[in-house]
C-alpha positions as CSV (number, residue, x, y, z in Angstrom):
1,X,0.0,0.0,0.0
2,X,1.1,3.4,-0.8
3,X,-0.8,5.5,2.1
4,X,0.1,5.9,5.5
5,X,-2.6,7.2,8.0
6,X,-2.5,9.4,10.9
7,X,-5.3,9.8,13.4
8,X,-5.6,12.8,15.4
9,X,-8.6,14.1,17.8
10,X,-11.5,14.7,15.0
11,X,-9.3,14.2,11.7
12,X,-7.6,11.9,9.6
13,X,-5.0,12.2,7.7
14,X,-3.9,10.0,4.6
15,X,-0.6,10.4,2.7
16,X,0.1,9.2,-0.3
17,X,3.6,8.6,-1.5
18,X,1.9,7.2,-5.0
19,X,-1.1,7.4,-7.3
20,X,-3.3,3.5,-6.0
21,X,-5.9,2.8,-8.9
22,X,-9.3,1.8,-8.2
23,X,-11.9,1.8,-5.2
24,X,-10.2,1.9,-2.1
25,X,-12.8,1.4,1.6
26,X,-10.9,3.1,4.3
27,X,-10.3,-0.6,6.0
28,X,-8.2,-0.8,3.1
29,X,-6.1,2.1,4.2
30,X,-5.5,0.5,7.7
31,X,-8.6,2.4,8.9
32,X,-10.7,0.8,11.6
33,X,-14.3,1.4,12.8
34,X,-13.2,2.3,16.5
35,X,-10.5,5.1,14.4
36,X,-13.7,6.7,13.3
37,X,-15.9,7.5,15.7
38,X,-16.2,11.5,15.9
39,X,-18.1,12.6,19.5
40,X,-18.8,16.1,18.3
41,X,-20.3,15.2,15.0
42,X,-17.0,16.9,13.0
43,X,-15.2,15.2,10.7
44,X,-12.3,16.2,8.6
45,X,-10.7,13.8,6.4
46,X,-7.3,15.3,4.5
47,X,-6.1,13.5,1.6
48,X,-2.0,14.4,1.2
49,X,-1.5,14.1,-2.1
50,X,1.9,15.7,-1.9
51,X,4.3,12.9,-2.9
52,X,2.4,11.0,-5.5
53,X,4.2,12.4,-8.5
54,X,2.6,11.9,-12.3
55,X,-0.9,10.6,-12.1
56,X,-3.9,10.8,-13.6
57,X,-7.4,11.0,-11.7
58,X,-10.1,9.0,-12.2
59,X,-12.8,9.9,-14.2
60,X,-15.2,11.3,-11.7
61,X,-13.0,10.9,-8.2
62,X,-15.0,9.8,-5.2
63,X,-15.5,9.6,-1.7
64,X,-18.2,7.6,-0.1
65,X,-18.9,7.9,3.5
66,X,-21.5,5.4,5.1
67,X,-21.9,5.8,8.6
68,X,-23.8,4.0,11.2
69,X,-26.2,6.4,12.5
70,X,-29.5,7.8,10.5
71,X,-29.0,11.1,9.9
72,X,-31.5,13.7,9.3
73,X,-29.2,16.1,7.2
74,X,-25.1,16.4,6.8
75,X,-22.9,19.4,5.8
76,X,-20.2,18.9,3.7
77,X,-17.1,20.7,2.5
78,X,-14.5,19.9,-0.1
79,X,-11.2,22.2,-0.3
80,X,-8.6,21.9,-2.2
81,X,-5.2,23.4,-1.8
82,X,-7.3,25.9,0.1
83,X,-10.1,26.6,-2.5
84,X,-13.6,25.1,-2.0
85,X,-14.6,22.8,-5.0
86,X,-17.5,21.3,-3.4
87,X,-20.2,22.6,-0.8
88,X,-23.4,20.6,-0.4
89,X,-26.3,19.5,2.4
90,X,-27.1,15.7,2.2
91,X,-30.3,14.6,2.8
92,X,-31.0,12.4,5.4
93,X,-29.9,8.7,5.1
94,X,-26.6,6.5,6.2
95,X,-24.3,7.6,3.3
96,X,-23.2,10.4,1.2
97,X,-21.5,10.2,-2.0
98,X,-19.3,13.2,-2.9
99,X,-18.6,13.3,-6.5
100,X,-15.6,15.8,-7.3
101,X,-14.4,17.6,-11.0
102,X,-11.3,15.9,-12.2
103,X,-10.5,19.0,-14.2
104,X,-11.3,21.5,-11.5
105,X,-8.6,19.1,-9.3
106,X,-6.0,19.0,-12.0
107,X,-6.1,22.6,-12.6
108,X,-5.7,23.5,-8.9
109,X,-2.5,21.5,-8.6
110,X,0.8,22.7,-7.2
111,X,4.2,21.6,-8.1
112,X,5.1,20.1,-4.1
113,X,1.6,20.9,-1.7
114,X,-1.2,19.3,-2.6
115,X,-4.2,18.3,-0.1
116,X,-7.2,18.0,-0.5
117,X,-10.1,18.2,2.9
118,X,-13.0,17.3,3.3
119,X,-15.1,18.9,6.0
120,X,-18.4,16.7,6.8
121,X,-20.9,18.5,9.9
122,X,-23.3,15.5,11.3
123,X,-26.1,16.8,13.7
124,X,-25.1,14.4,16.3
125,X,-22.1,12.1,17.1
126,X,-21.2,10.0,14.1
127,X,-19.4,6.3,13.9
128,X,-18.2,6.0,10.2
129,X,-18.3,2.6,8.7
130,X,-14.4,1.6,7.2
131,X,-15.5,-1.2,5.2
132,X,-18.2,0.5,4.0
133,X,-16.9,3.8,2.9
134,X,-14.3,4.2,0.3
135,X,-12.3,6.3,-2.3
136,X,-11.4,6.3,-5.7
137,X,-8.9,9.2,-6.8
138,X,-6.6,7.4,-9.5
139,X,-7.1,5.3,-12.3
């Protein structure tokens, strides 16, 4: 695997120190279900895209985030390299798909920093399912 994962107190952070094709569930990335259970109902998952070198994304990258709990209605925020490419309220249920612009991504890039965050507000404490939510960046 080319990610390595740090957990600290309401965020997680994945590195990637290469481009990893295909649908990848956060148990996949060494993620765990007890890793993501966030009290205050804030999440922030950062993506590190830094050391990856030439890639190309997939045709419509995607995070899916399926959580335990049923939730009336979710916030979510996408930045990347500090500019917001994707702000959106999800509509009650146990999942939320978040379908990102490959060319808006590509055309944000940076030569050495690249990360991109995503900001998710739940209404109530929240205990994300690792098997059951995934990404899909690279192809």
């Amino acid at each position: 695997m080319s990610q390595t994962v740090e957990l600290n107190q309401g965020e997680v952070k994945i590195n990637f120190s290469s481009p990893t094709a295909g649908k990848l569930s956060f148990a996949d990335l060494g993620l765990k279900d007890e890793d993501l259970a966030f009290e205050s109902g804030l999440l922030r998952l950062v993506f590190d895209f830094e050391g990856i070198g030439e890639h190309q994304y997939y045709q419509v990258p995607t995070v899916e985030v399926a959580y335990a709990e049923d939730m009336d209605e979710t916030h979510w925020q996408c930045d990347f390299n500090e500019e917001t490419i994707l702000d959106k309220t999800d509509h009650h249920g146990h999942s939320t798909v978040i379908l990102l612009n490959r060319t808006k991504l590509a055309s944000l890039e940076h030569h050495h920093k690249n990360a991109l965050i995503v900001h998710g507000e739940f209404p109530k404490s929240v205990h994300i399912k690792a098997d059951e939510s995934y990404i899909n960046f690279f192809k």
